[in-house]
C-alpha positions in Angstrom: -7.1 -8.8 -27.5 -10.1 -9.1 -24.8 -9.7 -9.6 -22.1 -12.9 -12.3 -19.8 -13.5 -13.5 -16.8 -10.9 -15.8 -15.0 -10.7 -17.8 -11.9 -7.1 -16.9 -10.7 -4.9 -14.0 -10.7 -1.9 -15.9 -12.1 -3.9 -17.4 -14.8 -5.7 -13.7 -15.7 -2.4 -12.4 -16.5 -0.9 -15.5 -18.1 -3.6 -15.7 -20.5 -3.4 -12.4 -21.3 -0.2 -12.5 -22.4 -0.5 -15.8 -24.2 -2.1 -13.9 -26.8 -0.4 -11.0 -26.8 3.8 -10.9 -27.0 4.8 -13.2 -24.3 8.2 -12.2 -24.4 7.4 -9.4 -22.0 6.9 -10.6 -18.1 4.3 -8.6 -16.1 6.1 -5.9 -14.4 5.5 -5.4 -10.4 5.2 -1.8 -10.4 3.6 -0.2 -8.0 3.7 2.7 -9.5 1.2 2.3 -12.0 -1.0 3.3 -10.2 0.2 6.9 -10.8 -1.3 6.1 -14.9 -4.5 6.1 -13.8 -5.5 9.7 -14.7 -7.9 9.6 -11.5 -5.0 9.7 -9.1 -3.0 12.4 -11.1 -6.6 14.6 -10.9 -6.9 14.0 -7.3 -2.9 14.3 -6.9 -3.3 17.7 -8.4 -5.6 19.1 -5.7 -3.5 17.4 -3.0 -0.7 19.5 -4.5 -2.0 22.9 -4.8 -3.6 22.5 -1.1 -1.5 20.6 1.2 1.8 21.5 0.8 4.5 22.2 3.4 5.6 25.6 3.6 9.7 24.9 3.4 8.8 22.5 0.7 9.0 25.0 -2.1 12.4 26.4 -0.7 14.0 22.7 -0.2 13.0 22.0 -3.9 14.8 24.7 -5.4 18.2 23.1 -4.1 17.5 20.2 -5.7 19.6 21.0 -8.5 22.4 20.5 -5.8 21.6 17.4 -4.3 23.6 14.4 -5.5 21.7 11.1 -6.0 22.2 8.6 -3.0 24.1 5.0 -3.5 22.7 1.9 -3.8 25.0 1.0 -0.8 23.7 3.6 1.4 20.1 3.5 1.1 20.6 -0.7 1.1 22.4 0.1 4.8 19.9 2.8 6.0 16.9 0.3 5.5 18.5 -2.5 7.1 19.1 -0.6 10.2 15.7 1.2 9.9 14.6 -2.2 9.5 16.3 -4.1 12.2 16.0 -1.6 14.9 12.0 -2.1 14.4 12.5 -5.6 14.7 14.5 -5.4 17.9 11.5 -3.1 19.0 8.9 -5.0 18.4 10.9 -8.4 19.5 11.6 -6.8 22.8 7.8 -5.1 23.3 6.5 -8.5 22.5 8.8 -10.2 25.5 7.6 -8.2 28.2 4.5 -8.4 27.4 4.5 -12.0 27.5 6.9 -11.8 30.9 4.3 -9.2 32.5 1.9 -12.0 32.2 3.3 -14.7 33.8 4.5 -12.3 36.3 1.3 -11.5 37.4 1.1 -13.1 40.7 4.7 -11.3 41.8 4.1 -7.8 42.5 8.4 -7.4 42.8 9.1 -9.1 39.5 6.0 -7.1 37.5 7.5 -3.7 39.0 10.6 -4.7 37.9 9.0 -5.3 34.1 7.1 -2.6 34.1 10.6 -0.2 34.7 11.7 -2.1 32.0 9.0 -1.3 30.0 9.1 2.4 30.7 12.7 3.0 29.9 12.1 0.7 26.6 9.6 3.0 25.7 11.8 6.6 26.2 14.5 4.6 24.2 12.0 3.8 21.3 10.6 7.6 21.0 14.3 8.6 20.6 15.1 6.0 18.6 12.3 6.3 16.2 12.9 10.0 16.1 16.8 9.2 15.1 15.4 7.4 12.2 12.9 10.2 11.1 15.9 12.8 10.9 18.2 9.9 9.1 16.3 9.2 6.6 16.0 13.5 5.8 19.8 13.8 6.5 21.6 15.6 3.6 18.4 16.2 2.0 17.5 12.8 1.5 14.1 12.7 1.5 13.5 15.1 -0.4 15.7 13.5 -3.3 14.0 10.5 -2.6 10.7 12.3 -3.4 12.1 14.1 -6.3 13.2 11.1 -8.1 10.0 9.3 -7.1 7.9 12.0 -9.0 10.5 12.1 -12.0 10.5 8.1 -12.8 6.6 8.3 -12.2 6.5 11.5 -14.8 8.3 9.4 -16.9 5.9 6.1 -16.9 3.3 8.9 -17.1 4.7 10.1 -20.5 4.9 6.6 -21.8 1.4 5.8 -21.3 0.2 8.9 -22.5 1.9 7.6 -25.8 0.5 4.1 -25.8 -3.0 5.6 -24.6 -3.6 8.6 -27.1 -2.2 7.0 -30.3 -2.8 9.7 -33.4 -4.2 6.2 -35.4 -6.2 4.3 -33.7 -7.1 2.1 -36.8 -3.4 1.2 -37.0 -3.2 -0.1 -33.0 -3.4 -3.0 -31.2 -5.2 -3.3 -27.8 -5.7 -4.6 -24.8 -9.6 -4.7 -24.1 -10.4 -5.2 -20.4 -13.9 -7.0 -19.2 -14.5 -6.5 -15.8 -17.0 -9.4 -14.7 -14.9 -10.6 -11.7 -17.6 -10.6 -9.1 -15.7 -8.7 -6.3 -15.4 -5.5 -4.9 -14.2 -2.2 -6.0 -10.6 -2.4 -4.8 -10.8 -6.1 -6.3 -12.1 -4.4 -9.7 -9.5 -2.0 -9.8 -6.8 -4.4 -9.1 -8.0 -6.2 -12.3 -8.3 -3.0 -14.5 -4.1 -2.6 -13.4 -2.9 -6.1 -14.7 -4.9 -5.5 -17.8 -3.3 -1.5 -17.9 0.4 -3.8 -16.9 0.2 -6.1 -19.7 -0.9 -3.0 -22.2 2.7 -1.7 -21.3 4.4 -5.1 -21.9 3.5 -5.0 -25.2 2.7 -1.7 -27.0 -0.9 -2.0 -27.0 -3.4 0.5 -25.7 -5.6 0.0 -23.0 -9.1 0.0 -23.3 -12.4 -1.0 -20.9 -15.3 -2.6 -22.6 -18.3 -0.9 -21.2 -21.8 -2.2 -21.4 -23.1 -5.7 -20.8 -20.1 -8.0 -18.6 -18.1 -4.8 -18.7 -19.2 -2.7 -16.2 -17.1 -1.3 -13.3 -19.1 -1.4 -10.1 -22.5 -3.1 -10.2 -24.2 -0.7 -13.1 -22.1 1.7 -12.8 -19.3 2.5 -15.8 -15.9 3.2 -15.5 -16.6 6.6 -17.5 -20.0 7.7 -14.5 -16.8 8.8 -12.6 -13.4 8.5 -14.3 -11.4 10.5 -17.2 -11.0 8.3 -20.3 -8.2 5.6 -20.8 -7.5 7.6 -24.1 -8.6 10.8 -25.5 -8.4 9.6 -28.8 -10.1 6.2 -29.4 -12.6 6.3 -26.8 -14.2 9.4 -25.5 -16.9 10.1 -23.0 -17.6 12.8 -20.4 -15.2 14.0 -18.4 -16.6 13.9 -14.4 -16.5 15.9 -11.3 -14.4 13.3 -9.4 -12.3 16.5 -8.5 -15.0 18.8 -7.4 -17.3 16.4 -4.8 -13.5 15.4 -3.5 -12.8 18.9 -2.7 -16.6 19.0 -1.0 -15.6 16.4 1.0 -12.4 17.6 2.6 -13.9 20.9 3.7 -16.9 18.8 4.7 -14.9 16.4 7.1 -12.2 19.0 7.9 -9.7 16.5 6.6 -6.6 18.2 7.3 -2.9 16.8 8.3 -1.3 15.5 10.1 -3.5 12.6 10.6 -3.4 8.6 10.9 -5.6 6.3 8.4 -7.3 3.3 9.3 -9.2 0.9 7.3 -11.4 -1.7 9.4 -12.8 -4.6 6.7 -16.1 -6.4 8.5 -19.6 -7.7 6.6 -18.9 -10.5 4.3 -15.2 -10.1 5.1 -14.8 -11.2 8.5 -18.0 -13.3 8.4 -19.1 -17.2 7.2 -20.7 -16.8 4.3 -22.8 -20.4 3.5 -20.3 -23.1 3.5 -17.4 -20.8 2.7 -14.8 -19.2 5.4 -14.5 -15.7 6.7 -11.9 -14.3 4.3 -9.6 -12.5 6.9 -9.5 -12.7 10.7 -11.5 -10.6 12.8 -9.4 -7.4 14.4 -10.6 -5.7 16.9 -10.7 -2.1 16.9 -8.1 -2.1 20.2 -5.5 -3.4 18.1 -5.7 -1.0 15.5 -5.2 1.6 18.2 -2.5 0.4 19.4 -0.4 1.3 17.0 -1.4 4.5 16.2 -1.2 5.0 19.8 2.6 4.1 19.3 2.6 6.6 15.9 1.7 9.7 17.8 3.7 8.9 21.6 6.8 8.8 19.1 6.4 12.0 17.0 5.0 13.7 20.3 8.5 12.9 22.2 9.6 15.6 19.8 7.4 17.1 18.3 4.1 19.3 19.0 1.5 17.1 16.9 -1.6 19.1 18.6 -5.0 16.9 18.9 -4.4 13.4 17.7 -6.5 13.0 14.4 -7.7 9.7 12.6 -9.3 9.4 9.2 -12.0 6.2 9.9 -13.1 3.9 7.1 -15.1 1.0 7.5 -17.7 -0.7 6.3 -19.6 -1.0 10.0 -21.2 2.4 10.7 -21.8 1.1 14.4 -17.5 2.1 14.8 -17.6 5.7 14.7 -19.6 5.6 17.8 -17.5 3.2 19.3 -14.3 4.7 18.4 -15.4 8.1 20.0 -16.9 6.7 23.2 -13.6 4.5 23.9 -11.2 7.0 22.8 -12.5 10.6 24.0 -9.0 12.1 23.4 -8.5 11.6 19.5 -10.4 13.2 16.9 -12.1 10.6 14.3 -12.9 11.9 10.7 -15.4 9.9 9.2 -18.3 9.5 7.0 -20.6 7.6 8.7 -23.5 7.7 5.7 -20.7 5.8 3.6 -20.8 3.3 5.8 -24.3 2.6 6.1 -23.8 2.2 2.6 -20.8 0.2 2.2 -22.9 -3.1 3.4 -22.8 -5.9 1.0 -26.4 -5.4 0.0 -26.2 -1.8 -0.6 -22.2 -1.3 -1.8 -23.0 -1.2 -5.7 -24.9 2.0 -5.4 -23.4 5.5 -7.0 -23.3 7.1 -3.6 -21.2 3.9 -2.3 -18.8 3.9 -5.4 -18.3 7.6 -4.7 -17.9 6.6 -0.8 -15.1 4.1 -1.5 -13.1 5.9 -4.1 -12.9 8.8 -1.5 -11.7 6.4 1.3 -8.8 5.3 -0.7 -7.6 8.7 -1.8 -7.9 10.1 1.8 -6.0 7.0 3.0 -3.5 7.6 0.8 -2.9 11.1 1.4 -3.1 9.9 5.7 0.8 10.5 7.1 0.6 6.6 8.6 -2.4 3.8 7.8 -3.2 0.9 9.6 -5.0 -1.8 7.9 -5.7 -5.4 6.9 -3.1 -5.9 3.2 -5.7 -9.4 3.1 -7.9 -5.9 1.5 -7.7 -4.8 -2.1 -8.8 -1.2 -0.7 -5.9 -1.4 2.0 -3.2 -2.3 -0.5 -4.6 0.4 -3.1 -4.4 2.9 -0.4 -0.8 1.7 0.3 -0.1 1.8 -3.2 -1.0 5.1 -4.1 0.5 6.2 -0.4 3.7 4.9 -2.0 4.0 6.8 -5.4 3.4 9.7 -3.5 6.3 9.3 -1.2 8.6 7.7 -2.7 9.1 5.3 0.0 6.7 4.4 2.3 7.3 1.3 3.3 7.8 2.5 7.1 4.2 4.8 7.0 1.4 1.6 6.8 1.1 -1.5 9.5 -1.2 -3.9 8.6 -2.7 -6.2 10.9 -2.7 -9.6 8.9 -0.8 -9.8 5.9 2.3 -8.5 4.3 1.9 -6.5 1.4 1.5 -8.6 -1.8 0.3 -7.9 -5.6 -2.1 -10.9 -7.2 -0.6 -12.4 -9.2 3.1 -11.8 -8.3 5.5 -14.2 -8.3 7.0 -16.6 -5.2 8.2 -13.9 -2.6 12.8 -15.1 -2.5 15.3 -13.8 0.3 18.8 -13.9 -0.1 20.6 -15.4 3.3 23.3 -12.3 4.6 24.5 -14.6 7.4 25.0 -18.4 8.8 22.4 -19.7 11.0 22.3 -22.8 12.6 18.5 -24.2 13.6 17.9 -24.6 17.5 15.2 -27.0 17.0 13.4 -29.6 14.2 11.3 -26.2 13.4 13.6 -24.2 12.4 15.5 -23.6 9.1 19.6 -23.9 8.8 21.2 -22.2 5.9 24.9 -20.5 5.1 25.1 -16.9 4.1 24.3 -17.0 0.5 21.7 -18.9 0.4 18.3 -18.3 -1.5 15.0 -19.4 0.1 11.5 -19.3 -0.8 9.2 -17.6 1.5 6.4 -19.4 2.6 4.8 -17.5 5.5 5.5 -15.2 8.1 4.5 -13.9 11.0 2.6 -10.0 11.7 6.0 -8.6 13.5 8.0 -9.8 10.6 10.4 -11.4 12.8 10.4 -15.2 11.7 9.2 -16.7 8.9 8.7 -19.8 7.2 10.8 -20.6 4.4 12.1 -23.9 1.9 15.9 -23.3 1.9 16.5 -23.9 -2.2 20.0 -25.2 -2.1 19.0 -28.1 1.1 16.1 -28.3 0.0 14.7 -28.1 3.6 12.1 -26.2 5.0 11.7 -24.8 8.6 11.4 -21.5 10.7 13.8 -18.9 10.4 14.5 -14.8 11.9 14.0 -12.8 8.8 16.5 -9.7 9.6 19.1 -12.7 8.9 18.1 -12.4 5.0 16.8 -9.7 2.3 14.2 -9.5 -0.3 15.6 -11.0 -3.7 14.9 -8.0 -6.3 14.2 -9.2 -9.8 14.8 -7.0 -12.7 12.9 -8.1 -16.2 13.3 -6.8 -19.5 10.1 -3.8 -20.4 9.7 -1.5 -23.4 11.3 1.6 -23.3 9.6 3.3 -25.5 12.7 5.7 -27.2 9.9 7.8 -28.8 9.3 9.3 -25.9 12.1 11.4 -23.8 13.3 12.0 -20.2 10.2 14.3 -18.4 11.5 17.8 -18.4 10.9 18.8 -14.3 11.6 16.2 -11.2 
């Protein structure tokens, strides 16, 4: 099976399994990222050099833990969840009521008390959260399983990859000629590794003319191979000039992530628009300003450190002369190289592989999901934790995966619509999401059973989860550690 060039996500993976067993749906798995045998090189440093000192001691009572309920995770999300909202909802009214109180000094004293005690509320608040979600052990059971289920999908694909016949296999053959960016490239390379799963087939990149990886430069100038035994080719040093790099920047925990998209993102190209809104580097800061003011009501967190990457090497400068307090980690030469004219260049691949991994590894990121190198970062950030879902922000969109399908929420309560905007619906209810806003409290939705369609506040629904039948793959058993 091979695998070309096509216009849209959805069609890319349709056609793909048109001609392979179509009986299998493309599983949303985020963690299949954890197959690609880069991350699990590059998770192996992360493990031998930045662990926690209890965190050897909390894993050998693991054995003891007992695995949580559906019922109780479900109910610590939704108040994790809801409690944000009402943060943000009330931060967002002040701010609006400090400015049109800006002509009455008594009223804008009186909001900015408000204001104050709102904020001593959240930093305790937030910290409740942090110890919640470790209570009993939690977290750490959280983690445990997360590794276990991704050892597991590890296992399975090191069966499909490494057949001892290759003559007798069928594969999936992957041609990368999607003109787009790394993260866009290795997006692609996951729906073809996806649909390879589906249906028993190994995975396999063509390399050479229309399958190349990064301008001329091959999946194999800086990966492992897809399979040690149909397809072999050097092993690089991915591992090594990573190591270089984190004694060269003094990456070191803990520390915030950001990822600021400009060039050809933010900017008219010809006749074609910008593809994501401009954000300004202010509005990235204010929410790590928020991160650290939280963990710092309880904790000592020591200099404030953030891990920059961006394609605009004018921001290091401007981060530092703007904000003299924090620390910024950065390399500025990738930058200069990350420019659309000068991206496809070794030094640039090398740049951009390193931003993602040191993203991932950040303890919070703030970025723009609009970016395939901000949702890879996400991505990875959650196999590693095993839920990370309150650890990213992203300025634009919420997180999505190409191809995926229509985003559902089930209804949990009545609500009546105040205006002709808005959306009415009875608890039970199922409704299509259509947009949404950043704070994530209202969105747009078609309401499937009125089959009306209006504004609506989110926290009164959840996310429709959608189980689809995958291979199991008996031949290969249970992993033997967590």
């Amino acid at each position: 099976m091979n695998v070309g060039d096509h216009s849209g996500t959805r069609g890319f993976v349709l056609d793909i399994l048109r001609h392979g067993r179509g009986d299998h749906p493309t599983l949303q798995a985020l963690d299949f990222f954890l197959a690609l045998n880069w991350t699990a090189e590059l998770d192996q440093f992360s493990n031998e050099h930045l662990k926690e000192n209890s965190r050897r001691e909390q894993l050998q009572n693991l054995e003891e833990l007992g695995p949580l309920t559906l019922q109780r995770e479900n109910a610590r999300r939704r108040v994790e969840g809801t409690a944000r909202t009402v943060l943000t909802y009330l931060s967002a009214s002040l701010k609006d009521l400090r400015r049109r109180a800006s002509g009455n000094a008594t009223l804008l004293n009186t909001v900015n008390g408000i204001q104050k005690t709102l904020l001593g509320m959240q930093n305790t608040l937030v910290a409740d959260i942090h110890y919640l979600r470790r209570a009993d052990s939690d977290e750490e059971w959280r983690k445990s399983e997360s590794r276990r289920l991704g050892k597991l999908v590890q296992n399975r694909l090191d069966f499909l990859q490494n057949p001892t016949d290759c003559s007798q296999r069928r594969f999936v053959v992957c041609n990368l000629r999607q003109a787009c960016g790394f993260g866009c490239l290795l997006h692609h390379a996951c729906y073809c590794l996806l649909v390879a799963y589906a249906t028993n087939r190994t995975f396999l990149l063509q390399e050479g003319e229309g399958g190349l990886l990064f301008g001329q430069h091959k999946w194999s100038s800086v990966f492992k191979p897809l399979s040690k035994t149909c397809k072999t080719y050097p092993v690089p040093t991915l591992l090594d000039h990573k190591v270089a790099m984190m004694k060269k920047l003094e990456f070191k925990k803990p520390i915030v992530g950001i990822h600021i998209r400009r060039t050809d993102k933010v900017q008219k190209v010809e006749d074609r628009r910008p593809e994501a809104k401009y954000h300004s580097l202010e509005e990235y800061m204010g929410h790590i300003d928020t991160y650290f003011r939280e963990r710092e009501h309880r904790w000592n967190i020591g200099k404030r450190k953030v891990y920059l990457a961006t394609d605009d090497p004018t921001l290091l400068d401007e981060a530092r002369k703007k904000y003299p307090t924090y620390m910024f980690v950065s390399d500025n030469n990738v930058s200069m190289l990350a420019s659309a004219k000068s991206r496809y260049s070794n030094t640039s691949l090398l740049g951009i592989i390193m931003d993602i991994s040191f993203l991932s590894m950040s303890d919070f990121l703030v970025c723009t999901f609009s970016s395939n190198v901000c949702r890879a970062a996400y991505e990875l950030m959650q196999a590693n934790e095993g839920d990370a879902s309150s650890y990213a922000v992203s300025l634009d969109k919420r997180f999505y995966f190409n191809g995926q399908r229509d985003e559902r929420m089930w209804t949990v309560e009545k609500h009546k619509a105040e205006n002709r905007h808005q959306l009415s619906f009875e608890s039970g209810d199922l409704l299509q999401i259509i947009g949404n806003d950043l704070s994530g409290m209202v969105s747009r939705a078609l309401n499937l059973r009125t089959g009306k369609e209006g504004m609506f506040p989110t926290y009164k629904a959840v996310k429709e989860i959608v189980a689809v039948k995958m291979p199991t793959y008996p031949e290969v058993g249970e992993p033997n550690e967590a």
